[in-house]
C-alpha positions, 0 to 999 in steps of 0.5 A: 468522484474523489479520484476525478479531483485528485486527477485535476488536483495533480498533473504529476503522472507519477504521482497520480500512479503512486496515490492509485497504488497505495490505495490499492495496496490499502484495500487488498490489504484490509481484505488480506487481514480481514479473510486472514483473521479466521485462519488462527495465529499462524496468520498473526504476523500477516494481519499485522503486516497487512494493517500497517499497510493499509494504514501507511499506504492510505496515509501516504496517498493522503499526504501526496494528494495534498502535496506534504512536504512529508510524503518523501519519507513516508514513502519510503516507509510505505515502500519498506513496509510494502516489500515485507508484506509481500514477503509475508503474504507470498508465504500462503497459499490464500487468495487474499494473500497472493493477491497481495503478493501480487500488488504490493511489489509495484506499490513499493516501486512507486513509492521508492521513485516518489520519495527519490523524485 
């Protein structure tokens, strides 16, 4: 239901793929940080990076969704954030990482062509 209204809400595409990403990119992050915490401090860096994104990346969906004239640059630092924990999770070999590995490349894409928009 809220994704129906954030859809009416925002004709803007771009900006409707952008929100989906980084909600997205939230929840495979909590997983990540949450499956990583029984792995020991080898782990450490990756739950931190995980957890910074999943609350930049919530957060950034929420300021789009109410269209903030700060979204720009809070999407570049989702975008930045995204990208070094891709990097991170890249590293091991878990699913949860891999997984996001695997998305949060193209929630970092969004978020660079929302913030250059």
């Amino acid at each position: 239901m809220a994704i129906q209204q954030l859809e009416t809400a925002h004709s803007d595409e771009q900006m409707q793929a952008c929100i989906d990403n980084c909600l997205e990119a939230a929840q495979v992050c909590e997983w990540c940080a949450d499956a990583s915490a029984d792995d020991g401090e080898e782990m450490a860096r990756c739950i931190r990076l995980c957890r910074d994104v999943a609350d930049i990346a919530s957060l950034h969906a929420r300021f789009m969704a109410r269209n903030s004239g700060y979204h720009d640059e809070l999407g570049e630092l989702c975008a930045d954030l995204c990208e070094e924990c891709a990097e991170e999770c890249e590293q091991h070999d878990h699913d949860h990482c891999q997984a996001c590995a695997e998305i949060l490349p193209e929630c970092a894409e969004s978020c660079r062509e929302m913030a250059a928009a």
